[in-house]
Backbone as ProteinMPNN parsed JSONL, in Angstrom:
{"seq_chain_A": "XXXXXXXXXXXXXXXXXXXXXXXXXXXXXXXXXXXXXXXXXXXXXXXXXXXXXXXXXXXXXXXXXXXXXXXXXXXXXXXXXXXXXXXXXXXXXXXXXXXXXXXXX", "coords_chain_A": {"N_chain_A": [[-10.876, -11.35, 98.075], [-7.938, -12.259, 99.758], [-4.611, -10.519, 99.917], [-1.097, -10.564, 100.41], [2.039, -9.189, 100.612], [5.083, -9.811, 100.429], [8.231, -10.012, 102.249], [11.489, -10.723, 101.236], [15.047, -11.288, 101.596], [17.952, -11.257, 99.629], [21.119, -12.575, 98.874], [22.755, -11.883, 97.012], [22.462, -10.399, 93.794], [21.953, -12.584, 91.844], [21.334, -15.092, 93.459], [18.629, -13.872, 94.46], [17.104, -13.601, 91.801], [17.074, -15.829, 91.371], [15.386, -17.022, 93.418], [13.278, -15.392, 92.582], [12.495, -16.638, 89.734], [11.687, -19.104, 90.664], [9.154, -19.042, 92.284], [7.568, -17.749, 90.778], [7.456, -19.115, 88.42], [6.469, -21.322, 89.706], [3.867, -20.644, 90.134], [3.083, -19.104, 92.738], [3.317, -16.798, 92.773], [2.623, -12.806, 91.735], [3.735, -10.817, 91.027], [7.323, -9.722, 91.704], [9.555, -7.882, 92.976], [12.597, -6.494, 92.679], [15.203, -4.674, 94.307], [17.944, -3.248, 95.155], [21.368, -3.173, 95.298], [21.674, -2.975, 98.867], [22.472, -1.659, 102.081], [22.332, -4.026, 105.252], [21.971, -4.027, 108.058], [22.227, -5.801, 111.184], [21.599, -7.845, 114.09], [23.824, -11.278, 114.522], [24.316, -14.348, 115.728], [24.525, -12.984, 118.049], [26.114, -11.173, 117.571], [27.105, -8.147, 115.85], [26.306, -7.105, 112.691], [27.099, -6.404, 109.158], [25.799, -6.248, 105.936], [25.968, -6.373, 102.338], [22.457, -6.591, 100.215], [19.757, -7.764, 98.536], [16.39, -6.948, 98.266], [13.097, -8.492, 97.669], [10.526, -8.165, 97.246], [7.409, -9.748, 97.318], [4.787, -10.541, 95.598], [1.334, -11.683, 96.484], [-0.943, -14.776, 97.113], [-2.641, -14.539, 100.093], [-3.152, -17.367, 100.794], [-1.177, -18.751, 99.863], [1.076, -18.418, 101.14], [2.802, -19.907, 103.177], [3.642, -22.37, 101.664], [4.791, -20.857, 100.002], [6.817, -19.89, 101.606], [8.005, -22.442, 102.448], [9.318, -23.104, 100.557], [10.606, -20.624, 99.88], [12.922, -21.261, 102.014], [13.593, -23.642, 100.844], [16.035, -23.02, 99.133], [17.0, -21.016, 99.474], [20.365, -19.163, 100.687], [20.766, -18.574, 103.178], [20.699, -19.316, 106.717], [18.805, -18.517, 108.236], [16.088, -16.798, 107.049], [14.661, -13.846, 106.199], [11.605, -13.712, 106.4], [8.766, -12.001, 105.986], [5.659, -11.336, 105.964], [3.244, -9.112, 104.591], [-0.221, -7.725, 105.281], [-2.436, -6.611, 102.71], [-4.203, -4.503, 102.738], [-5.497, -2.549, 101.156], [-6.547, -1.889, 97.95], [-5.69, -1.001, 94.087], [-9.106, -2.023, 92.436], [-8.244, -3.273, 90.025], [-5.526, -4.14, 89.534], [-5.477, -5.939, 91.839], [-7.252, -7.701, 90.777], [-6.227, -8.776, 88.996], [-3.691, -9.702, 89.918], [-4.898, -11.584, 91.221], [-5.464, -13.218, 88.957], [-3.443, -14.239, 88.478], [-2.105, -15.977, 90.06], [-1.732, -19.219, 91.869], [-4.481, -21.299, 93.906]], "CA_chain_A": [[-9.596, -12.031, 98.054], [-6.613, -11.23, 100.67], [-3.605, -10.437, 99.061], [0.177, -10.449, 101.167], [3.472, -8.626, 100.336], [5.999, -10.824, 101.29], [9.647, -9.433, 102.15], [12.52, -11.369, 101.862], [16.448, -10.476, 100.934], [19.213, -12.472, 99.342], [22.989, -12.298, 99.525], [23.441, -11.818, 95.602], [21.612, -10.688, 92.733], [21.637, -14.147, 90.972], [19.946, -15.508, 94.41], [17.173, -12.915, 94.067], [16.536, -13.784, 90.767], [16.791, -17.265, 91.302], [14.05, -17.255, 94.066], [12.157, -14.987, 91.357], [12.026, -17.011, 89.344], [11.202, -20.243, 91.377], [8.117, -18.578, 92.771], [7.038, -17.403, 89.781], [7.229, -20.421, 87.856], [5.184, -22.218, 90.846], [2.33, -19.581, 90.41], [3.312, -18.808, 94.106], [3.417, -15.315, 93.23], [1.973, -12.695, 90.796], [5.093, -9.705, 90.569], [8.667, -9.284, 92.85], [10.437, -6.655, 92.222], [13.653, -6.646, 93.114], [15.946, -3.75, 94.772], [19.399, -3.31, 95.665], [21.808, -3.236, 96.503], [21.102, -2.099, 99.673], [23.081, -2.436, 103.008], [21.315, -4.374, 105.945], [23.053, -4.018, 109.515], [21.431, -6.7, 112.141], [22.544, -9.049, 114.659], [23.494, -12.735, 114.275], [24.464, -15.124, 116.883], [25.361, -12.158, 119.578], [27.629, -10.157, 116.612], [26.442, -6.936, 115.133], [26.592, -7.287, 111.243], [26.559, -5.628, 108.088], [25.943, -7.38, 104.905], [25.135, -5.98, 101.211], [22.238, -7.641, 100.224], [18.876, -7.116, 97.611], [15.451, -6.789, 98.767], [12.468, -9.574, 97.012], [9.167, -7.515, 97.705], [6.577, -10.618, 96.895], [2.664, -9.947, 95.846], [0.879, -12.76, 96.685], [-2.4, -14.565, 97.982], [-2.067, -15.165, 101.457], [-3.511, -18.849, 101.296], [0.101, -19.257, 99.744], [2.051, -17.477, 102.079], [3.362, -21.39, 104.122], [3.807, -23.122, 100.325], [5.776, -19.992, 99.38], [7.833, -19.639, 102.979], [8.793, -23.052, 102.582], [9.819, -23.084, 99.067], [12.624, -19.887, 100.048], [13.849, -21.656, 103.106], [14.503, -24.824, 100.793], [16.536, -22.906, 98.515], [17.961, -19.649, 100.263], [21.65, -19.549, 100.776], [20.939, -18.366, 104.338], [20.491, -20.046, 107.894], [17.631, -17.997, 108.918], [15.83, -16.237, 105.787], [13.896, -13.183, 106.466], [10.495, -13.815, 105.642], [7.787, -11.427, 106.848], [4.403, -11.306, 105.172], [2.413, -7.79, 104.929], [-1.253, -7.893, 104.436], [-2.671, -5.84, 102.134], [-5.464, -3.68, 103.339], [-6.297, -1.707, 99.934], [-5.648, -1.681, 95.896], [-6.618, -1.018, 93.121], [-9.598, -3.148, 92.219], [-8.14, -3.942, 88.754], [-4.288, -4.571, 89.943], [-5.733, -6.784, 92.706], [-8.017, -8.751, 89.756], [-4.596, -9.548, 87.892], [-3.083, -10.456, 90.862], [-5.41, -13.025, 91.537], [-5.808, -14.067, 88.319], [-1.867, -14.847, 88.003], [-1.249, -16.806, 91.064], [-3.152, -20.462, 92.374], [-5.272, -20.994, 95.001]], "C_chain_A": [[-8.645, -11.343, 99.018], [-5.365, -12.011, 99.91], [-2.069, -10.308, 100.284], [1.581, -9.782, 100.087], [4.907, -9.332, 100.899], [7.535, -10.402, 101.278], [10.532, -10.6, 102.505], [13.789, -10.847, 101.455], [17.349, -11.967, 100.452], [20.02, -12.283, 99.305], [23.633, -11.353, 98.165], [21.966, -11.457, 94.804], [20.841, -12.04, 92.001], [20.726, -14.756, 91.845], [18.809, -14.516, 94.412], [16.58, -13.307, 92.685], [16.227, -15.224, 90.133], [15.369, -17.553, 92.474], [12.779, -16.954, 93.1], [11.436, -15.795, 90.897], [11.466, -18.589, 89.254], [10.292, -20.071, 91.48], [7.296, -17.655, 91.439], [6.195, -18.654, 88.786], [5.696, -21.207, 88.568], [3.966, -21.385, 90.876], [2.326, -19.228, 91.874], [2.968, -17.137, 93.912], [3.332, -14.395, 91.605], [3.661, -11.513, 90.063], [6.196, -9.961, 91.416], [9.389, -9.05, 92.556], [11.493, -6.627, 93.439], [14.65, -5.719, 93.126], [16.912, -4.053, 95.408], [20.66, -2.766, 94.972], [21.508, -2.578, 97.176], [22.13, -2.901, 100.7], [22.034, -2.604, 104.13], [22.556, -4.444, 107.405], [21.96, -4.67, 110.467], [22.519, -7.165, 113.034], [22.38, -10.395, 114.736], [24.35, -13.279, 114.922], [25.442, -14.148, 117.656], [26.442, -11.147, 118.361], [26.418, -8.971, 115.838], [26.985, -7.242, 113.667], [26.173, -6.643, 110.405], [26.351, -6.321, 106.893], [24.785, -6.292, 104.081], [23.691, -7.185, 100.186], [20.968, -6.977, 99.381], [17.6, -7.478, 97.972], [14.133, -8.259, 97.739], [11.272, -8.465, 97.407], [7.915, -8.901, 96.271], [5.055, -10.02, 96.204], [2.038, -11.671, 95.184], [-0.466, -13.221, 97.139], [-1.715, -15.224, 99.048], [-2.475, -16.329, 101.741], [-1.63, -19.559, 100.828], [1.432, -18.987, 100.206], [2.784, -19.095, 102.666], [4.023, -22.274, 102.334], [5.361, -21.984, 100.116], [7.207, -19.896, 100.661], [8.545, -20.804, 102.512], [10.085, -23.51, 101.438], [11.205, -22.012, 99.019], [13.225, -20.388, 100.678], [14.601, -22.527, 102.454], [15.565, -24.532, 99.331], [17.395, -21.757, 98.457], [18.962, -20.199, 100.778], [21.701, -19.09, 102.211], [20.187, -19.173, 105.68], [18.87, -19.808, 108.39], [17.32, -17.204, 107.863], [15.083, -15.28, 106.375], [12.765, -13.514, 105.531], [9.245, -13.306, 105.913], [6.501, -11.007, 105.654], [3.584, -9.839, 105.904], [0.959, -8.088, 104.683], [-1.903, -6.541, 103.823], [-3.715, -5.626, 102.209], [-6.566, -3.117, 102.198], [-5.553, -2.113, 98.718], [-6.668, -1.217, 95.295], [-7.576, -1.917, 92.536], [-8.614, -3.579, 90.841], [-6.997, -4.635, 88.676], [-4.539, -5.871, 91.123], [-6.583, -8.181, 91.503], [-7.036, -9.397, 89.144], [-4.23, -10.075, 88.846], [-3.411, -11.42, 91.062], [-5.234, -13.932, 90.92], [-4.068, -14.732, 88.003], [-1.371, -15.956, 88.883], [-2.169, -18.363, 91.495], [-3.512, -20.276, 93.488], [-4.228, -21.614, 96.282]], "O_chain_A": [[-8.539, -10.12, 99.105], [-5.124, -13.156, 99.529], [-2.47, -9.669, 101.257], [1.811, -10.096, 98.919], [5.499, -9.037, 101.937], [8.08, -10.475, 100.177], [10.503, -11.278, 103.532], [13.673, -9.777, 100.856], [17.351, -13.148, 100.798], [20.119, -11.265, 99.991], [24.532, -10.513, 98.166], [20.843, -11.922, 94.998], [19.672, -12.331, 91.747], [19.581, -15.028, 91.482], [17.8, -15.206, 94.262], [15.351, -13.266, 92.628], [15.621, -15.652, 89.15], [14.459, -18.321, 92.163], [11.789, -17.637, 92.837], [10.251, -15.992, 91.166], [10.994, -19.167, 88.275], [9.707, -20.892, 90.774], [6.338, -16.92, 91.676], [5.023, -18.949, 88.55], [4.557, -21.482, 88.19], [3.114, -21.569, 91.745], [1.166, -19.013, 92.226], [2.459, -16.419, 94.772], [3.744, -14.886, 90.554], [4.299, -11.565, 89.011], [5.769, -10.817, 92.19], [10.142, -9.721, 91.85], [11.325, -6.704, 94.656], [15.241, -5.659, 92.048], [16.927, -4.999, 96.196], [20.653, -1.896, 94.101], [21.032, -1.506, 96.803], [22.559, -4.047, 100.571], [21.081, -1.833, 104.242], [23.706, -4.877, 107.47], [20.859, -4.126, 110.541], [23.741, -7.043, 112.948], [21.279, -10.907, 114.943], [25.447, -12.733, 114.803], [26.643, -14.307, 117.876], [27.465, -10.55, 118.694], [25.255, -9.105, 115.458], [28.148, -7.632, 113.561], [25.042, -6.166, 110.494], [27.016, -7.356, 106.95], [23.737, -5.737, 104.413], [23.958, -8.261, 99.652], [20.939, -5.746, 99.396], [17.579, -8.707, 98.047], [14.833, -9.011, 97.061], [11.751, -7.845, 98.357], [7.762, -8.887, 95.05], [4.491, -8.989, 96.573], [2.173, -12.376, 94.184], [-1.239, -12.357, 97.551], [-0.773, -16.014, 99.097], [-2.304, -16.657, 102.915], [-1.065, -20.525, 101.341], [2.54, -19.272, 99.751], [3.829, -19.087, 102.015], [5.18, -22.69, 102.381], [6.553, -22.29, 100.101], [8.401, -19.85, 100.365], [9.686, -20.571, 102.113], [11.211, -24.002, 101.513], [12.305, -22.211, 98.504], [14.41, -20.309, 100.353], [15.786, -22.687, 102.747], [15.878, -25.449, 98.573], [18.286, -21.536, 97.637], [18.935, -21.324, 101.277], [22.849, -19.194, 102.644], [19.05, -19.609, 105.499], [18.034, -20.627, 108.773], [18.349, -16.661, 107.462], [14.594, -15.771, 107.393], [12.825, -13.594, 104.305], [8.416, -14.191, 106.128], [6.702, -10.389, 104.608], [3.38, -9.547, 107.083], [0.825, -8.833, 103.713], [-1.854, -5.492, 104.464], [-4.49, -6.478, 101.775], [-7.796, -3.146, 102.19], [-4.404, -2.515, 98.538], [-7.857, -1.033, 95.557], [-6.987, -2.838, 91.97], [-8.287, -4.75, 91.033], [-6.993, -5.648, 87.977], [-3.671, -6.742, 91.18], [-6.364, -9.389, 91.594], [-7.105, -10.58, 88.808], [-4.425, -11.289, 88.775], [-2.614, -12.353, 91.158], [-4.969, -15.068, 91.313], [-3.824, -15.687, 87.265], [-0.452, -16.718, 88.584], [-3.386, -18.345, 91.311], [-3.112, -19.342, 94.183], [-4.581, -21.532, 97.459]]}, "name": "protein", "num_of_chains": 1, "seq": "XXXXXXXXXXXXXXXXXXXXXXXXXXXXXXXXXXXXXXXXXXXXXXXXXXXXXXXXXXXXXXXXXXXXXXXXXXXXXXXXXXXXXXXXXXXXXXXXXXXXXXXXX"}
């Protein structure tokens, strides 16, 4: 099975925990643990920016990585959503067996 880590951020607690538990619900995703506040400094259209904002760390199968992308875009409070998928190289067999067994194909 290949498994993905999927990072995204949200503006607010409540949006983090509202994606949560969207992608949860949908069997999109097996854990996402959620950190923050945290500050994020980027740039957006030509402006340097800072913005407090809370981390989503996904665990997922990567056949649902496009299902799951489109599912934050159509409900993230932001223009451009960070959405970067890790793949996961190693685990524990037995944490990887749950994983599977929590999420659809």
């Amino acid at each position: 099975m290949s498994f993905f880590v999927v990072l995204t951020t949200a503006a607010n607690l409540s949006e983090a925990r509202r994606i949560a538990a969207l992608l949860l619900d949908r069997k999109f995703a097996a854990c996402i643990s959620i950190t923050g506040p945290l500050e994020s400094h980027y740039v957006w259209k030509k402006k340097r920016e800072k913005s407090r904002e809370y981390l989503l760390a996904i665990k997922t199968r990567r056949s649902l990585f496009r299902k799951m992308e489109k599912t934050i875009q159509e409900v993230h409070s932001y223009d451009c959503p960070e959405i970067i998928a890790l793949p996961v190289s190693a685990g524990s067999r037995k944490y990887l067996e749950w994983l599977g067994s929590c999420v659809g194909r």
